[in-house]
C-alpha positions in Angstrom: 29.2 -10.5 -198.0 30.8 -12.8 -200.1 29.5 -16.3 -201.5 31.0 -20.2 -202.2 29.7 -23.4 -203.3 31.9 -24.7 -200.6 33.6 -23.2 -197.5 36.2 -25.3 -195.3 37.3 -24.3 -192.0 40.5 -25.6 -191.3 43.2 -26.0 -193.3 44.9 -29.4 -192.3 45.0 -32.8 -193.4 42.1 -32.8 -193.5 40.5 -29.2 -194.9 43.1 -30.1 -197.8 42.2 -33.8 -198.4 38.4 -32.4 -198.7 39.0 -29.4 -200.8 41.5 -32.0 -202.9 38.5 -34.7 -203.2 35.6 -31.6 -203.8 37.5 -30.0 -206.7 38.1 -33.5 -208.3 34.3 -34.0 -208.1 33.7 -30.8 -210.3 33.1 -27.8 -207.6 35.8 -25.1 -208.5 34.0 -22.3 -206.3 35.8 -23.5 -202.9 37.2 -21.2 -200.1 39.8 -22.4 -197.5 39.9 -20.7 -194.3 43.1 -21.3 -192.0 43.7 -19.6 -189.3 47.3 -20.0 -189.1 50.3 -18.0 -191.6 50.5 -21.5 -193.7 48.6 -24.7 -194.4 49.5 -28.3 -193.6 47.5 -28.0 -189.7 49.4 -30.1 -186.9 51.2 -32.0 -189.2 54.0 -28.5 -189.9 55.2 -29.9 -186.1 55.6 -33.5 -186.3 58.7 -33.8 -187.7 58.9 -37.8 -186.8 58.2 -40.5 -189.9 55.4 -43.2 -189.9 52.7 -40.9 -191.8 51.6 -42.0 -195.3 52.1 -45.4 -195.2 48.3 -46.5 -196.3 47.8 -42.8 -198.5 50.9 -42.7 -200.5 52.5 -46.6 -199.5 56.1 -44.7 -198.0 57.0 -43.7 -195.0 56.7 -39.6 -194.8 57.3 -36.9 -191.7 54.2 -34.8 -191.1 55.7 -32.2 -192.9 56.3 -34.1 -196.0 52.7 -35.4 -195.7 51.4 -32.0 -195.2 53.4 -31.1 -198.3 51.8 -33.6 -200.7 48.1 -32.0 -200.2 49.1 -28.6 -200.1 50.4 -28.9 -203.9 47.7 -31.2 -204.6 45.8 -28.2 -203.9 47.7 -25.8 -205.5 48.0 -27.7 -208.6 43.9 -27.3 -208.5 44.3 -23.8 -207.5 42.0 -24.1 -205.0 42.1 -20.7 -202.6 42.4 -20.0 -199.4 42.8 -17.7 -197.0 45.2 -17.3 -194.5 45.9 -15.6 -190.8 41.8 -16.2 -191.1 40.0 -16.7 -188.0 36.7 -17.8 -188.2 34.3 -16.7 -185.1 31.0 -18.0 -185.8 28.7 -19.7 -188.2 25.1 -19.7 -188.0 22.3 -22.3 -188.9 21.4 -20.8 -192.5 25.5 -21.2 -193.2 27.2 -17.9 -192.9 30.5 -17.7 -191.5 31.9 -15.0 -190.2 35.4 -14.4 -190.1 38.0 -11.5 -189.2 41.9 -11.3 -190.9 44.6 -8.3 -190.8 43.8 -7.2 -194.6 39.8 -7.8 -194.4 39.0 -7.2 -191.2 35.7 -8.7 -190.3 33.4 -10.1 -193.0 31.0 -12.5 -193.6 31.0 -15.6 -196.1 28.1 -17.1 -197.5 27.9 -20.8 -198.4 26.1 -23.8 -199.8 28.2 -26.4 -198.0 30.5 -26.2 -195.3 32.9 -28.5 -194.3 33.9 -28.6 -190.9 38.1 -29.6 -190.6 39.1 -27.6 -186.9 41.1 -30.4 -185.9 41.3 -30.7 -181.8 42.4 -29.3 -179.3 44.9 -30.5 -176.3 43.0 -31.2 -172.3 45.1 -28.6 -170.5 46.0 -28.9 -166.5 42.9 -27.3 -165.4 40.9 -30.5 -166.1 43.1 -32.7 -164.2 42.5 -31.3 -160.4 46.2 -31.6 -159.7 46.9 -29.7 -156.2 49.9 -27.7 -156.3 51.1 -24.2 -157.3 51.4 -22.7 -161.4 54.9 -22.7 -162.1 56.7 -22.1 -164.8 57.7 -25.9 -166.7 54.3 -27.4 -167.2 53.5 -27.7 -170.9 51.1 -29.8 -173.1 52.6 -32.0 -174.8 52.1 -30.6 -178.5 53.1 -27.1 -177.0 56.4 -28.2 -176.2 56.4 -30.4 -179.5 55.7 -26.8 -181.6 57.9 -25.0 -179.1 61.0 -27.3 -179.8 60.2 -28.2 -183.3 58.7 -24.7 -184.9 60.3 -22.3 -182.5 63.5 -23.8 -181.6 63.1 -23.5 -177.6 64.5 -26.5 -175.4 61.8 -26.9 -172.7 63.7 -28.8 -169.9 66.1 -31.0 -168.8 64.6 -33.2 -166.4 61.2 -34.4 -167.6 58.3 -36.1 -166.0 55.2 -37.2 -168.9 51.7 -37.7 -167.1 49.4 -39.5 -170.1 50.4 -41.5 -172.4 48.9 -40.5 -175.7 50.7 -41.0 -178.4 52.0 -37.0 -178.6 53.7 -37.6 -175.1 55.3 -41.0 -176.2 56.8 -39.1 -179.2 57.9 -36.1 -177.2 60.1 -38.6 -175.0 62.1 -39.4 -177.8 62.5 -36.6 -178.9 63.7 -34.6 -175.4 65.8 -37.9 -175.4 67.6 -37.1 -178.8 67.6 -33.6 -177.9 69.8 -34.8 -174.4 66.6 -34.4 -171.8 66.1 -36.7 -169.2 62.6 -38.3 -169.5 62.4 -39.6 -166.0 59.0 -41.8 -166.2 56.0 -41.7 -168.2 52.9 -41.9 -165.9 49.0 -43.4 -167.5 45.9 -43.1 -165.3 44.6 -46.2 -166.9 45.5 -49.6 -166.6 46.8 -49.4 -170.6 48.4 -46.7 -172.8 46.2 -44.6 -174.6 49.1 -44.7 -177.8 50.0 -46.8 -180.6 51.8 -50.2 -179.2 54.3 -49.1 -182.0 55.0 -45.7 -180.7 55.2 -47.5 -176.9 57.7 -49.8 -178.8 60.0 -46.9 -180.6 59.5 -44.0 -178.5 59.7 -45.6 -174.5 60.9 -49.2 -174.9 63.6 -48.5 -176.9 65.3 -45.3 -174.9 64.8 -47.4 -171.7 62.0 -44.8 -170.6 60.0 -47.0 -167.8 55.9 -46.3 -168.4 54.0 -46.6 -165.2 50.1 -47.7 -165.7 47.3 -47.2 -163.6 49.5 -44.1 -161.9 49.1 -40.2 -161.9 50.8 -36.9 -160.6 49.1 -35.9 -156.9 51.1 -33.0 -156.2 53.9 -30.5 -158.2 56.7 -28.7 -156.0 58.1 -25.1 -157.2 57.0 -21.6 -157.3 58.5 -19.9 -159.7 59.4 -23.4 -161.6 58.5 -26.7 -161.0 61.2 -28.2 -159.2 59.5 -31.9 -158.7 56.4 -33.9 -158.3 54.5 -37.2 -156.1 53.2 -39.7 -158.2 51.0 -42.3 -156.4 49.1 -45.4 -157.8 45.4 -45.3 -158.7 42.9 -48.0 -157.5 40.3 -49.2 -159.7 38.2 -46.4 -159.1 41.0 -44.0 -160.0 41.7 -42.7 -156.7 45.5 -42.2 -155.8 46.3 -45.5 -153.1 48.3 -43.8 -149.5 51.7 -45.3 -148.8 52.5 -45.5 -153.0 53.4 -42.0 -153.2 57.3 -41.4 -155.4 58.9 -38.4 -155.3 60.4 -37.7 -158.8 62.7 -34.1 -158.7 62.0 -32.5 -162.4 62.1 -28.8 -164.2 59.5 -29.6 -167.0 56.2 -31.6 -166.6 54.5 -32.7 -170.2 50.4 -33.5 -170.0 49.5 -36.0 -173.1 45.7 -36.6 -171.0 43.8 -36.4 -174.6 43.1 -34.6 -177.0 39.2 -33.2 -177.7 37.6 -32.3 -181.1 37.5 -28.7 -181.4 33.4 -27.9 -181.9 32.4 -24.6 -180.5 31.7 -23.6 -183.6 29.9 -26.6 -184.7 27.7 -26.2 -181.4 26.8 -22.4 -182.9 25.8 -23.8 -186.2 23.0 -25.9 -184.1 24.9 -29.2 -185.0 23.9 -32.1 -182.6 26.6 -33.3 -180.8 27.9 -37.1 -179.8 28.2 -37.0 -176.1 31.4 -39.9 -175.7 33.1 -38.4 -179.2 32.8 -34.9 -178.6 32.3 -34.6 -182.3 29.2 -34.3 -184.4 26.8 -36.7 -185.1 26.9 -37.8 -189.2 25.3 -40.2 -190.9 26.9 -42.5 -193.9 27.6 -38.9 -195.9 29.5 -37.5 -193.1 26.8 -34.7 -192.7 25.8 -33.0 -189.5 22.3 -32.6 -188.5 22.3 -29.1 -189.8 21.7 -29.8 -194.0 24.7 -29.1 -195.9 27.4 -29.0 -192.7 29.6 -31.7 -192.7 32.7 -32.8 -190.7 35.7 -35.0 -191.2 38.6 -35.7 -189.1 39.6 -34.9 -185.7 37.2 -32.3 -185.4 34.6 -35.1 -185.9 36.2 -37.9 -183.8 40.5 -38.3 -182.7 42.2 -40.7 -185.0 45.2 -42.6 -184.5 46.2 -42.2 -188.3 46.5 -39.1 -190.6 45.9 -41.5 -193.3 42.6 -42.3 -191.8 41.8 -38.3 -191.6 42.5 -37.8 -195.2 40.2 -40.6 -196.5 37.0 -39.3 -194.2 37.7 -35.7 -195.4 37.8 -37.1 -198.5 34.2 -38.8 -198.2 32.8 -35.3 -196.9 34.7 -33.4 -200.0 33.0 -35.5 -202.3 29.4 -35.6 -200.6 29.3 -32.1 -200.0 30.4 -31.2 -203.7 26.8 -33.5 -204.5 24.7 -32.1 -202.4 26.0 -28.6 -203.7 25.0 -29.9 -207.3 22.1 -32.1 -206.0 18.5 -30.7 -206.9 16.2 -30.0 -204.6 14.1 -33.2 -204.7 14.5 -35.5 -201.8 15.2 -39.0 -202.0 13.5 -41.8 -199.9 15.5 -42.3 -197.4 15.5 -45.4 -194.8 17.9 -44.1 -192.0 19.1 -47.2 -189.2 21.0 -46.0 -186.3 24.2 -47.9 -185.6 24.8 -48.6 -182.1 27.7 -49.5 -180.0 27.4 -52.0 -177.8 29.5 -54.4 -175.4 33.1 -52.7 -175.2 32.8 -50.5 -177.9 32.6 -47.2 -176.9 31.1 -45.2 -180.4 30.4 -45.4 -183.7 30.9 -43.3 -186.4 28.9 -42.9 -188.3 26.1 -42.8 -186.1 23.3 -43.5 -188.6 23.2 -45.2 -192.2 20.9 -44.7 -195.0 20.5 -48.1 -196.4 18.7 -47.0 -199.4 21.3 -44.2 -201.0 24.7 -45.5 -199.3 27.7 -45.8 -201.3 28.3 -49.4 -202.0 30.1 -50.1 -199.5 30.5 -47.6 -195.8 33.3 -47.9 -193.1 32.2 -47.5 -189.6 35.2 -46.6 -187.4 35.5 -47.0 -183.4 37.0 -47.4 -180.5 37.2 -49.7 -178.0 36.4 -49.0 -174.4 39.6 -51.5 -172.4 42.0 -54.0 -173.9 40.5 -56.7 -174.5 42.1 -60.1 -175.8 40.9 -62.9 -177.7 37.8 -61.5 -178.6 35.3 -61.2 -182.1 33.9 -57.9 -183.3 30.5 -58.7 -184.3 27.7 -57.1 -186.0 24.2 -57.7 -185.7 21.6 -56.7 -187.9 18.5 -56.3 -185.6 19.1 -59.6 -183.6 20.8 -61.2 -186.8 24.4 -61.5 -186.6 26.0 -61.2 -189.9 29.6 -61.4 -189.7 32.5 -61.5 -187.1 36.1 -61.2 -186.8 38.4 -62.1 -184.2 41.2 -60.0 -183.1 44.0 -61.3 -180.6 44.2 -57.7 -178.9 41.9 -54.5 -179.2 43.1 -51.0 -177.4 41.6 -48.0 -176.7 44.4 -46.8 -178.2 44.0 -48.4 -181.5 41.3 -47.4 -184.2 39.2 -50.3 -185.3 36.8 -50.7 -188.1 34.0 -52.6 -190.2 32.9 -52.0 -193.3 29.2 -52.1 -194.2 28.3 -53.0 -197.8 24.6 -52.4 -199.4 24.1 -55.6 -201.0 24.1 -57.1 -197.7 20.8 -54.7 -196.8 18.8 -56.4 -199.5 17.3 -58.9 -197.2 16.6 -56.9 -194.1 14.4 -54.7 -195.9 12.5 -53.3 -192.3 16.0 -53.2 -190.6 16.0 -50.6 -187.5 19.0 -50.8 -186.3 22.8 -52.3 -186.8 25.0 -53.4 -183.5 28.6 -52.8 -183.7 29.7 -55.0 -180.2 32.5 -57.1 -178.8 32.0 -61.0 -178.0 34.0 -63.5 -176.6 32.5 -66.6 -178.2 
């Protein structure tokens, strides 16, 4: 067995953005583990622009991005291990882990920071009748199969989801002289950016059909076509609106879920609508000294986003690792989502050893337009903002400061909600 102050698991946006953020707050005993043959996560395969704008105020591809951290945390010398894989971690924080040169052996740690990332719904969620031919791909295989490996999927494509993987996929089988035939959303909205609608489907004349989905796939040996039909408003697919679309690749972009079995083995409590952990204002889990940042914790829209919470858990889990053993009074208020917006995280706030200021981060449950995002302490409410157009699709935020706690002094609870008036 061997020991660390802090162990990471994951080495992505944002394992590096937390090892980056720990080291700078004075922990030098830090261990990535990664199970892949180089760092950088998801980000090695988006080769499109748009990251970096709020972290480094340019426009950089995923790679690029990816690039930035990974010599920030070489320049540290920060280690990490890769080809790791990391099978289980138990409550009193040992992780277990198996590689090629090691073989299987256990690590020992004072913090752990939990950076998995998530993982892609695959078809077998969807309940799509039809046979399993060859041509059906998640979207961000087909992105690593086309970018990474080199393979052209298809020719003629069909896209059923649109998250923002599948609107980016479309341009690029476009570029790459693919047909992208339709893109077909469930919902009545996108699940994307409005900007990636804008640059990746709007601009390539690519029509996106809402409130429709895929009710059967023709082939055998490979799909050959697909029906897509129009949903009610109970999701069911309407008779007599059924289009026959003729196709040899069919992308899913239907979401994308945090990646937590581990987390669930650890004993971590669990957020039932983010899939993700519940944290309070420090980012950690309700097993002491576990925390989690990024996608593993809840699916952002923007790396940048990712690499400024794994920065928050870096730096709180390099304190508690130096913190003494004494606890501090704490006065924990849970932070609820109400009226549109789905979740909150954090899910809890400790008004009495918070930073100075906290930013809560959500989602919203439909478009919604001309409407305020409120917050209430108890039944006060203490500030609002309105916003011409909120989207599931879209990341929203507040931010919390302490100095506005000083008057609620027996405050139980803060409500994040949406309002019309």
């Amino acid at each position: 067995m061997t020991e660390h102050d802090i162990v990471i698991i994951g080495g992505g946006p944002a394992g590096l953005a937390a090892a980056v953020a720990a080291r700078e707050a004075g922990i030098t005993d830090i261990m990535i583990l990664e199970r892949e043959a180089s760092l950088g996560g998801i980000l090695n395969q988006c080769i499109h622009n748009g990251f970096g704008l709020h972290t480094f105020k340019e426009e950089l591809t995923g790679p690029e991005y990816a690039a930035r951290y990974i010599g920030m945390a070489e320049e540290r010398k920060i280690p990490y291990l890769l080809n790791t894989m990391v099978l289980d971690i138990s409550k009193n924080k040992e992780v277990t882990v198996i590689n090629r040169e090691d073989g299987l052996t256990v690590i020992k740690a004072r913090s752990i920071i939990l950076a998995m990332g998530c993982r892609e719904r695959p078809r077998g969620a969807l309940n799509i009748p039809g046979f399993r031919p060859a041509g059906i791909y998640s979207a961000g295989t087909a992105q690593r199969f086309m970018n990474i490996e080199g393979f052209h999927v298809g020719k003629e494509v069909v896209i059923l989801g649109s998250g923002d993987i599948g609107l980016i996929m479309a341009r690029r089988l476009t570029l790459e002289g693919s047909e992208v035939k339709v893109v077909a959303e469930l919902m009545p909205y996108s699940g994307g950016l409005k900007r990636n609608i804008v640059q990746c489907l709007d601009d390539y004349g690519i029509p996106l059909k809402l409130s429709h989905t895929v009710v059967d796939i023709e082939g055998k040996e490979r799909i050959t076509g697909i029906t897509l039909a129009q949903v009610d408003e109970n999701r069911r697919p309407i008779k007599g609106t059924e289009e026959h679309y003729s196709c040899d690749t069919l992308l899913l972009s239907v979401g994308l879920i945090p990646e937590n079995e581990l987390s669930k083995g650890a004993g971590v409590v669990m957020d039932q609508i983010t899939s993700g952990p519940v944290v309070g204002d420090r980012l950690e889990t309700s097993t002491e000294g576990i925390f989690a940042c990024g996608n593993v914790l809840h699916v952002h829209d923007l790396v940048d986003y990712v690499s400024e919470e794994a920065a928050l858990a870096g730096a709180n889990a390099a304190a508690y690792v130096k913190a003494d053993t004494e606890k501090k009074t704490a006065h924990t208020v849970e932070l609820k989502a109400e009226n549109g917006i789905r979740y909150t995280v954090p899910q809890t706030l400790d008004v009495e050893n918070m930073q100075d200021k906290v930013t809560v981060r959500f989602r919203v449950a439909d478009v919604y337009r001309d409407r305020y995002i409120s917050v209430y302490y108890d039944n006060v409410r203490i500030s609002r903002k309105k916003k011409k157009v909120l989207a599931p699709g879209e990341m929203e935020q507040v931010v919390l400061k302490k100095d506005s706690f000083k008057e609620y002094p027996d405050l139980k609870r803060i409500v994040v909600c949406t309002e019309v008036e």
